[in-house]
C-alpha positions as CSV (number, residue, x, y, z in Angstrom):
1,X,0.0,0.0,0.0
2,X,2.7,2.4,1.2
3,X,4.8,1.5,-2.7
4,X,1.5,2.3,-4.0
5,X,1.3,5.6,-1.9
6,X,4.6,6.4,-2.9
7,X,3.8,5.8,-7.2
8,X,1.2,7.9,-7.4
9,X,0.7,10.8,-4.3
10,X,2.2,13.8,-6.0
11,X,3.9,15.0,-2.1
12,X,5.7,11.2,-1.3
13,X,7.7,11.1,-4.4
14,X,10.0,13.9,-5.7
15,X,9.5,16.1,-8.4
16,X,10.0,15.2,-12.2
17,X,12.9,16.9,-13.8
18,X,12.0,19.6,-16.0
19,X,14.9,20.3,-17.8
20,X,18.1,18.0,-19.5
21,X,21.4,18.4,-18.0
22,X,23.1,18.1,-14.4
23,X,21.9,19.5,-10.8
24,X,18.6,20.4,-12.9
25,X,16.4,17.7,-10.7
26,X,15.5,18.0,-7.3
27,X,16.1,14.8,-4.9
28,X,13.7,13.0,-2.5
29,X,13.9,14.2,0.5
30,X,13.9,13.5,3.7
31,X,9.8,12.4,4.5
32,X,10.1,10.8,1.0
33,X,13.1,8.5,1.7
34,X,11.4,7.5,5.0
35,X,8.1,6.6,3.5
36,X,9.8,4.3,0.6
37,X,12.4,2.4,3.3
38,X,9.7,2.2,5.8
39,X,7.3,0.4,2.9
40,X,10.3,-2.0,1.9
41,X,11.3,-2.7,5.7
42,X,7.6,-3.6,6.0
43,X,7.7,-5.7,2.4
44,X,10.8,-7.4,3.9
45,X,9.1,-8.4,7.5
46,X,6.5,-9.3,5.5
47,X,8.0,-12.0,3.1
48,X,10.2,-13.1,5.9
49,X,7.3,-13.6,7.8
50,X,4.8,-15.3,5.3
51,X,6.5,-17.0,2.4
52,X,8.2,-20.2,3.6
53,X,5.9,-20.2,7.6
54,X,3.0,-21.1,4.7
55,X,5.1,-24.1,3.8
56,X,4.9,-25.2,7.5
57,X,1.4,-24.6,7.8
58,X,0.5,-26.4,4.7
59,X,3.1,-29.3,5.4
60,X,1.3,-29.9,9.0
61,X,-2.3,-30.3,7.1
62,X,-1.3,-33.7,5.7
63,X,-0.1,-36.7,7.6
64,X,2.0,-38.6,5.2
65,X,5.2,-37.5,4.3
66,X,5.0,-38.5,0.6
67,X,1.6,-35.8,0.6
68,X,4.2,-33.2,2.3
69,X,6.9,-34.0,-0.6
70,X,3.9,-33.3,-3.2
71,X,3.1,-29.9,-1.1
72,X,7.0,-28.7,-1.0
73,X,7.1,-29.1,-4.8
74,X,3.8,-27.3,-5.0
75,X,4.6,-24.8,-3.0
76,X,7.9,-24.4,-5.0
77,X,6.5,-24.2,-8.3
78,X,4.0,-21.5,-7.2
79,X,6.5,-19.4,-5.9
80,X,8.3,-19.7,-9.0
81,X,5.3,-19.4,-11.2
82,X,4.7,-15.7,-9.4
83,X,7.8,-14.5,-9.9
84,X,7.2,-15.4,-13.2
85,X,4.0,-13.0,-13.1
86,X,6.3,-10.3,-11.4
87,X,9.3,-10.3,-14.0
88,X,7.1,-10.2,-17.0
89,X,3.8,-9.1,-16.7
90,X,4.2,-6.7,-13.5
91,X,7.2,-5.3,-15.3
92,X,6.2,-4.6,-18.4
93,X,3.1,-2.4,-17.1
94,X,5.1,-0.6,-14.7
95,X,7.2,0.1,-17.8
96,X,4.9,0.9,-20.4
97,X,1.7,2.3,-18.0
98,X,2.6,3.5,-14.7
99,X,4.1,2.7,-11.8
100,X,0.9,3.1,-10.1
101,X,-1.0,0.5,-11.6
102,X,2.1,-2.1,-11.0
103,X,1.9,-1.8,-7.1
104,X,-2.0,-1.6,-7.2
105,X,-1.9,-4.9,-9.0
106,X,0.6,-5.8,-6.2
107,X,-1.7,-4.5,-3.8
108,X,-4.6,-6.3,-4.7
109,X,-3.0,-9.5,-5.1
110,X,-2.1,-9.2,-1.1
111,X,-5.3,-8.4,-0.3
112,X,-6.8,-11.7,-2.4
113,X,-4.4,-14.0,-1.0
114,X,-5.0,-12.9,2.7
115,X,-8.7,-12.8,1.9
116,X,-8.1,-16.8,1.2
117,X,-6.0,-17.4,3.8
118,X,-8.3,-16.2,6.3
119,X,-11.0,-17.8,4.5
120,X,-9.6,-20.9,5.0
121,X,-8.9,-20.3,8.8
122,X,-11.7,-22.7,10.2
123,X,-10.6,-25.6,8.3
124,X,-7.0,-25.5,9.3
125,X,-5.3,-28.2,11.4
126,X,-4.2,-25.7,14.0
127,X,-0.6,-26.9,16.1
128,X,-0.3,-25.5,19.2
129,X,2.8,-23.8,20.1
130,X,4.3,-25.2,22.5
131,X,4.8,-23.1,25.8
132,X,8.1,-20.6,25.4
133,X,10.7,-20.3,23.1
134,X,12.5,-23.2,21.3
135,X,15.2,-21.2,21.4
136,X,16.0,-20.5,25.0
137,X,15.8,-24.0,25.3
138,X,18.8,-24.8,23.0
139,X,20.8,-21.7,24.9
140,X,20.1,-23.8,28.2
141,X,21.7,-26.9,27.5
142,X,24.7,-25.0,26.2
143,X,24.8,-23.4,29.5
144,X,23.9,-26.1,31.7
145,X,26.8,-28.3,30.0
146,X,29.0,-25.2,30.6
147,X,27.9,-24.8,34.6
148,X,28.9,-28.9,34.8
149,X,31.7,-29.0,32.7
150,X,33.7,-30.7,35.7
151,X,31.0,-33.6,36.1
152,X,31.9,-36.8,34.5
153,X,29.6,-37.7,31.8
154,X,28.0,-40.7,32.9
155,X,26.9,-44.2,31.2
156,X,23.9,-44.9,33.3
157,X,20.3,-43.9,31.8
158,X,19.0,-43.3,35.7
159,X,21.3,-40.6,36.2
160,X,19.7,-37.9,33.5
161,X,16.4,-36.0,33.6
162,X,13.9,-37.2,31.3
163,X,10.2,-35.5,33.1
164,X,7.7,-35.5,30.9
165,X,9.4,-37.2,27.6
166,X,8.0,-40.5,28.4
167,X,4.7,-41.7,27.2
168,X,2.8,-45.0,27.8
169,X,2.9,-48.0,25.3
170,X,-0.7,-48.2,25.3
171,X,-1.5,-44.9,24.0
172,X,0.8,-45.5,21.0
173,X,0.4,-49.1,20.5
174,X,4.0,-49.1,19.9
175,X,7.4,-47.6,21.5
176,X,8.1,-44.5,19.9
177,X,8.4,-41.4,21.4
178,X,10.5,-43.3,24.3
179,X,14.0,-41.4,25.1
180,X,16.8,-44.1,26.0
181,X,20.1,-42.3,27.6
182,X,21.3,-39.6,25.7
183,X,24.0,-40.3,22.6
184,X,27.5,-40.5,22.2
185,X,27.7,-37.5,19.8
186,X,28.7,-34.9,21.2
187,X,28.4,-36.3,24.5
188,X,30.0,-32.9,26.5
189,X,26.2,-31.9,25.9
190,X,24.9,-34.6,28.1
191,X,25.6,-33.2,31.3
192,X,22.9,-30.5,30.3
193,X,20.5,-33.6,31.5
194,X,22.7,-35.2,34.3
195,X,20.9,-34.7,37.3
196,X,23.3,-33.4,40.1
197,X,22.4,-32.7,44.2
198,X,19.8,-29.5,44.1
199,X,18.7,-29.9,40.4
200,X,15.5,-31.6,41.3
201,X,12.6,-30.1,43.4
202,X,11.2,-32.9,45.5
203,X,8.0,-32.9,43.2
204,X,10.3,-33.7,40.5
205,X,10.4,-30.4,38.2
206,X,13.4,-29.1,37.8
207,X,14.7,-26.5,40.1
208,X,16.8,-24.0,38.0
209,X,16.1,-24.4,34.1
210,X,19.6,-22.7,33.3
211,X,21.2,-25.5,35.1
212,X,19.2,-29.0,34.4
213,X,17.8,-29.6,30.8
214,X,16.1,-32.5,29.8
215,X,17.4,-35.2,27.4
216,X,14.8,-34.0,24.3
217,X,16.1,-30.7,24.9
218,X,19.7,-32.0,24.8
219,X,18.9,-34.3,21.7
220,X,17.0,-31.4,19.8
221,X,20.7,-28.9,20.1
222,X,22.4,-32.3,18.7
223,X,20.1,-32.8,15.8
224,X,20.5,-29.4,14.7
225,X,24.3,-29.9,15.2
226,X,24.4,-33.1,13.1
227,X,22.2,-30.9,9.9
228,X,24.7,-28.1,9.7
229,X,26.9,-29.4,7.3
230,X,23.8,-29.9,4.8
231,X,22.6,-26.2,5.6
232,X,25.7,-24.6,5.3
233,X,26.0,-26.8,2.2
234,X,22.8,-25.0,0.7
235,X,24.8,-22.1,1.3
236,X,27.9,-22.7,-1.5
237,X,25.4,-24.3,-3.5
238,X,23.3,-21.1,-3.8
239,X,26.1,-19.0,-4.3
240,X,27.1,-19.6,-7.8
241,X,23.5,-19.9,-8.9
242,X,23.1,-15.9,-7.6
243,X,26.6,-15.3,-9.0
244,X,25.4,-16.4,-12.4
245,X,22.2,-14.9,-12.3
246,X,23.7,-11.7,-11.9
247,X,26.1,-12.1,-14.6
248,X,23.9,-13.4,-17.1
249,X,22.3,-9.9,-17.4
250,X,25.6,-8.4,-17.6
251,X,26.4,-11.0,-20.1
252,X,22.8,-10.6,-22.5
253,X,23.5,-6.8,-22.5
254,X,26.5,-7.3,-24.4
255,X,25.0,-9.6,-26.7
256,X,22.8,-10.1,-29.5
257,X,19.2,-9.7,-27.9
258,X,17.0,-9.8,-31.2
259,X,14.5,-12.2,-32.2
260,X,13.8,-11.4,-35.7
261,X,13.3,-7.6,-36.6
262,X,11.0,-6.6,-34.7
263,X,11.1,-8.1,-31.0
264,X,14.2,-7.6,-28.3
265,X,14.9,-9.2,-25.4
266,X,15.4,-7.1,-22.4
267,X,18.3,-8.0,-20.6
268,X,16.8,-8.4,-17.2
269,X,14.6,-11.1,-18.0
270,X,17.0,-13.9,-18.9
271,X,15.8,-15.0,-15.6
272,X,12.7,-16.2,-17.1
273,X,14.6,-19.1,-18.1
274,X,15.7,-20.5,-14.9
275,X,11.7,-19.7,-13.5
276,X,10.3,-21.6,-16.5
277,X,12.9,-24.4,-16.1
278,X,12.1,-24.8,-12.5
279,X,8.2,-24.8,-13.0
280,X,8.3,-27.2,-15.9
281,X,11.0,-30.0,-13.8
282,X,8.8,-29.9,-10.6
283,X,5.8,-30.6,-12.9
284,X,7.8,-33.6,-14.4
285,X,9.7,-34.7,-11.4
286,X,6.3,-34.9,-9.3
287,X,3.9,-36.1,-11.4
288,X,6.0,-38.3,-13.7
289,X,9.6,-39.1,-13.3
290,X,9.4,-39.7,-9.0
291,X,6.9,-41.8,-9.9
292,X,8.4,-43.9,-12.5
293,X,11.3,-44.4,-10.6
294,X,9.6,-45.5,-7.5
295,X,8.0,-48.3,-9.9
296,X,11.2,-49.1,-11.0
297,X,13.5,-49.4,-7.7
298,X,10.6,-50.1,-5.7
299,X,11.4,-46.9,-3.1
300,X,11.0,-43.4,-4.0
301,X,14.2,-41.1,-4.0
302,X,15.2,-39.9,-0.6
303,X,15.5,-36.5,0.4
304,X,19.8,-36.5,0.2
305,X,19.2,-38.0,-3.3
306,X,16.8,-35.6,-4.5
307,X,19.2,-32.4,-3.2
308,X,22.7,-34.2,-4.3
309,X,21.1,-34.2,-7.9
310,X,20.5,-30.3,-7.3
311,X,24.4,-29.6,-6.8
312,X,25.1,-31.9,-9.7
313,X,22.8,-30.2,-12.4
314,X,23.8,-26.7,-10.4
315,X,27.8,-27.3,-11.2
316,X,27.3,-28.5,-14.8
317,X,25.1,-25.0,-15.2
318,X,28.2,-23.2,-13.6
319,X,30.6,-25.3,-16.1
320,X,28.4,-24.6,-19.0
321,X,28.4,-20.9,-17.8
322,X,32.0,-21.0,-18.4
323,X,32.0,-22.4,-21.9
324,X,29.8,-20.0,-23.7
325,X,31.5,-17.0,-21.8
326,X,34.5,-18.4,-23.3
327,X,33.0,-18.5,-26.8
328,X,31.5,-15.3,-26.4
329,X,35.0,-13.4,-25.6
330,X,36.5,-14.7,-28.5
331,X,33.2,-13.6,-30.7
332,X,33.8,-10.5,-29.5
333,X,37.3,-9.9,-29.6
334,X,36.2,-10.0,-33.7
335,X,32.3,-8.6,-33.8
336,X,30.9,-7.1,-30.8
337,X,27.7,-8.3,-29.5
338,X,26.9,-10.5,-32.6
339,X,26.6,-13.5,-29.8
340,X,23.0,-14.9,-30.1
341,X,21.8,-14.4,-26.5
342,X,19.9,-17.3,-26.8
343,X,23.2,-19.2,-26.0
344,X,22.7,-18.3,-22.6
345,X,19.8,-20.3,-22.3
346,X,21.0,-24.3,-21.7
347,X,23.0,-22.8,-19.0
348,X,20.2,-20.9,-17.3
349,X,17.4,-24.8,-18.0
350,X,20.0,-26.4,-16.2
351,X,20.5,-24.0,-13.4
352,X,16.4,-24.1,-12.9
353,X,16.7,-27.7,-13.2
354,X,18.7,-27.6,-10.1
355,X,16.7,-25.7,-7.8
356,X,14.1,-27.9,-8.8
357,X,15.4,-30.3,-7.2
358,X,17.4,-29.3,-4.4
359,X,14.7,-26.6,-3.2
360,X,11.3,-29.4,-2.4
361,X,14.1,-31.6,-1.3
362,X,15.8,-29.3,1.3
363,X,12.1,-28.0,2.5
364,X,11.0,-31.8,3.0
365,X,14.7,-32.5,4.8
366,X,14.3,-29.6,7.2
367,X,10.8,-29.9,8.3
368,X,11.0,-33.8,8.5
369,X,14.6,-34.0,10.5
370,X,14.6,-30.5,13.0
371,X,13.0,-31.0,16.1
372,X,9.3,-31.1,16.6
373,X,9.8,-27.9,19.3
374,X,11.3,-26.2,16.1
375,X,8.9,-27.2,13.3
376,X,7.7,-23.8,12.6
377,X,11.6,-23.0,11.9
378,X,12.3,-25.6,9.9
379,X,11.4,-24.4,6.7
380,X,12.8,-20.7,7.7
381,X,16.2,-22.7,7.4
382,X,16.2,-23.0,3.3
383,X,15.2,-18.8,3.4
384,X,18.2,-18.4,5.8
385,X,21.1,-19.8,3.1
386,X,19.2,-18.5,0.3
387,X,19.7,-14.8,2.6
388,X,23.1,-15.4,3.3
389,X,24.2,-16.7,-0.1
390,X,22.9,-13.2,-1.6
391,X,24.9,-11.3,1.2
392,X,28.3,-13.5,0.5
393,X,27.4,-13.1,-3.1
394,X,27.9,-9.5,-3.0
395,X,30.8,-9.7,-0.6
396,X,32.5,-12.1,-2.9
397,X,32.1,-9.8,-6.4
398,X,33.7,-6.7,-4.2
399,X,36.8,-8.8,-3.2
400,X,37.2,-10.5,-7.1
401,X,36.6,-6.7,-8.4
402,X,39.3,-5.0,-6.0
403,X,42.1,-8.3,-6.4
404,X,41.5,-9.2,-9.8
405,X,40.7,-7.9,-13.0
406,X,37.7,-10.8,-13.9
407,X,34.8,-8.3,-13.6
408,X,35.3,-4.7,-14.9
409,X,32.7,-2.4,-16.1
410,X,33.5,-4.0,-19.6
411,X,32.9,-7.1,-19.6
412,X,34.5,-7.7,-22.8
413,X,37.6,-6.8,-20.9
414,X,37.3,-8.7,-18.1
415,X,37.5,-12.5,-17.5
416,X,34.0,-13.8,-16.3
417,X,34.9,-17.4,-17.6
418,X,37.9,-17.5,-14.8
419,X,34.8,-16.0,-12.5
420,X,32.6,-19.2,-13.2
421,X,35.7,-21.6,-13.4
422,X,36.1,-20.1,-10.1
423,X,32.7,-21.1,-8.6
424,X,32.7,-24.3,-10.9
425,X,35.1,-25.5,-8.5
426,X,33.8,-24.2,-5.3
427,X,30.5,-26.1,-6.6
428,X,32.6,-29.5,-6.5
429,X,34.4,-28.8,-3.4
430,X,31.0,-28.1,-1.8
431,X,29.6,-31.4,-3.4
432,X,32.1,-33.3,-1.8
433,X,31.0,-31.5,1.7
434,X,27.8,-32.8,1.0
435,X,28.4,-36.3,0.3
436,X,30.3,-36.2,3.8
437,X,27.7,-34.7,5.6
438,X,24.9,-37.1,4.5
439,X,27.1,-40.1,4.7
440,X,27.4,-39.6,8.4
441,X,24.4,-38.2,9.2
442,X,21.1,-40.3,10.7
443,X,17.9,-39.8,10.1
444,X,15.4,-39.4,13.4
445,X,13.2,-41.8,14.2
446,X,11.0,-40.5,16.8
447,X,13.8,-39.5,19.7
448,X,16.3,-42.2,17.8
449,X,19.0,-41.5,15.3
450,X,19.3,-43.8,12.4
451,X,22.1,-44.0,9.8
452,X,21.1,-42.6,6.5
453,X,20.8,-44.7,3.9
454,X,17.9,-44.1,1.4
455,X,16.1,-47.7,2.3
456,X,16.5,-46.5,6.0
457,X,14.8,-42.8,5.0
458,X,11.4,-44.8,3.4
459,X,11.4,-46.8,6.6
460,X,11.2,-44.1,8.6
461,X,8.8,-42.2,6.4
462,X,6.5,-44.8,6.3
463,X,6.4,-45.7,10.4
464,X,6.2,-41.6,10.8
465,X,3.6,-41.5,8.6
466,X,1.6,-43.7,10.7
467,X,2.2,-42.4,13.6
468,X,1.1,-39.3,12.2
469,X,-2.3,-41.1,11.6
470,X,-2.5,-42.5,14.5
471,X,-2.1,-38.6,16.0
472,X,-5.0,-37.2,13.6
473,X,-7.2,-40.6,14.7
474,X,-6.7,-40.2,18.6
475,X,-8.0,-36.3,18.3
């Protein structure tokens, strides 16, 4: 609404220059500038606090965790399909009609979609939040180990706090939920839950919450511990895909951008590509290729198979990046810009290819492995690397720009092949961190860890999926 405000109220936006030349134009001031960063501060909250905590709501609707796999890839592709909408359509009327209309169209499209959220309300499968933050839990163990750092960690499962963990076999019909001593990873943690003299009260709660955690709160900081390597992973993988993105407009605008006589591409919206490319895989991958495959092996792909594909179709784009930047130096060494633009495209399909993949399959990973205390955050995670990859992104071009000559205002001076070389290898590097990281890690099972193989993964999705029916049948 403000962005709207801003397009079209005469006094929030300042006034048009009259006259060619320098210092002829009068600058926003002050009231102007804080109107339009108070409206994008509020845009940012906004997306931070809608886009991927509708994932979790939507994931926590259905109880089986192939439905939630379906849903991540749904949700995916209509992300991707919108900002479709917003680099074509929205652009080209705020272009060629006004401003105005492009953030009332904006505007109104909020205002639908909260109209059928809240629409929706009394059918939703509300969670309750559990009572304080998540957080301070995971800051408690750390300083509960601390305070007993001179304790000896101890072997016997009578000696830690467990309170309300346990439940009854007969109200699961199986053991589940049951928490066995804590685990030998890192085990320094585990005197967090060792109960020493004074930690208790003598009704059994605990006396001083900074000083005696319980073994799910001690399990939960290990989890997340154990999925930092295929977070921070995300991280290096995103980085070369933003890289490229950015360069690719650089790249278009110093080629040929023509189709026929009549028609030009606009630089900017090479990024169609990797949008349409994403869409159209999902499409395939969830309503055909999965599928097959699952016919075929008799399992469906597991969620570290689904995201190593992404950082193997996301390197080849890097390495076919490289190529045609390559090709296009030495065209225009000879012709400038006579380059078809259109040779950019393979490398941006296979770059959307990629997120197709490793997107759905880092959303189901997150919201499947964190704790349940931390649900909500789960899918906040894949935002988080996307977030930081942008920031490192821009960190990264400033040091190649000051210590090498790879990216000068001319690109046809400059070396941007060496650039994606650069990341090409990165790309591998961070592969190979991957692969470690899944190797090692093991799936949960309730409160158990199990290695992670991708047999082991369908086992586990198939028991949690009944207990997740079992849940929806009992209320």
């Amino acid at each position: 609404m403000l962005l709207t405000l801003t397009a079209t109220i005469n006094t929030l936006r300042p006034i048009p220059c009259v006259h060619d030349g320098p210092g002829l134009c009068g600058g926003p001031s002050k009231v102007q500038y804080a109107v339009l960063y108070i409206a994008l501060a509020m845009a940012v909250i906004g997306v931070g606090g809608t886009r991927f905590t509708l994932v979790t709501i939507g994931a926590d609707q259905l109880d089986k965790p192939k439905h939630r796999q379906s849903f991540f890839n749904l949700f995916i592709f209509t992300l991707y399909i919108s900002n479709l909408v917003s680099a074509t359509f929205t652009v080209y009327v705020e272009d060629n009609v006004s401003w105005g209309l492009g953030f009332g169209l904006c505007l109104a499209a909020n205002l639908i979609g909260l109209a059928l959220f809240l629409f929706g309300a009394r059918f939703y499968r509300h969670v309750k939040p559990k009572d304080g933050s998540p957080f301070v839990g995971l800051a408690r163990v750390v300083v509960a180990a601390f305070s007993k750092r001179r304790e000896s960690v101890s072997f016997d499962p009578e000696r830690y706090y467990y309170f309300t963990q346990k439940c009854s076999q007969e109200e699961l019909g199986r053991v589940e939920h049951f928490v066995t001593a804590p685990s030998s990873f890192f085990k320094f943690l585990n005197k967090a839950a060792l109960k020493t003299e004074g930690d208790v009260k003598a009704d059994g709660s605990i006396a001083n919450p900074w000083k005696l955690c319980t073994v799910q709160q001690v399990e939960d900081l290990k989890v997340l511990i154990k999925l930092f390597p295929i977070w921070s992973s995300g991280i290096f993988l995103s980085i070369p895909l933003v890289i490229q993105q950015s360069l690719s407009t650089l790249q278009a605008l110093s080629m040929d951008r023509h189709l026929g006589h009549h028609f030009k591409i606009p630089a900017g919206s090479m990024t169609v590509f990797i949008l349409l490319s994403t869409c159209l895989t999902i499409i395939l991958l969830d309503r055909l290729i999965y599928p097959l495959v699952e016919n075929l092996i008799g399992r469906p792909f597991s969620s570290f198979e689904i995201i190593g594909l992404g950082h193997v179709f996301c390197a080849m784009s890097t390495a076919v990046a490289a190529l045609v930047e390559s090709r296009r130096l030495k065209e225009s060494a000879v012709n400038p810009n006579s380059m078809s633009v259109l040779w950019l495209v393979p490398q941006l399909i296979l770059s959307g290819i990629g997120e197709a993949f490793h997107l759905p399959g880092s959303t189901g990973l997150f919201y499947q492995e964190f704790p349940d205390s931390l649900k909500s955050t789960a899918t906040g995670a894949l935002a988080m690397f996307i977030g930081l990859a942008f920031c490192l992104t821009t960190a990264i071009v400033g040091v190649l720009r000051r210590a090498t000559e790879w990216l000068p205002d001319n690109i046809d001076h400059g070396r941007i092949d060496i650039v994606f070389w650069l990341f090409f290898g990165i790309g591998v590097l961070n592969f190979g961190y991957y692969l470690v990281g899944a190797h090692c890690y093991k799936y949960r099972l309730g409160n158990h860890m199990i290695h992670g193989s991708p047999s082991d993964q369908v086992m586990i999705e198939n028991i949690n999926g009944d207990r997740d029916d079992q849940d929806s049948t009992r209320k």
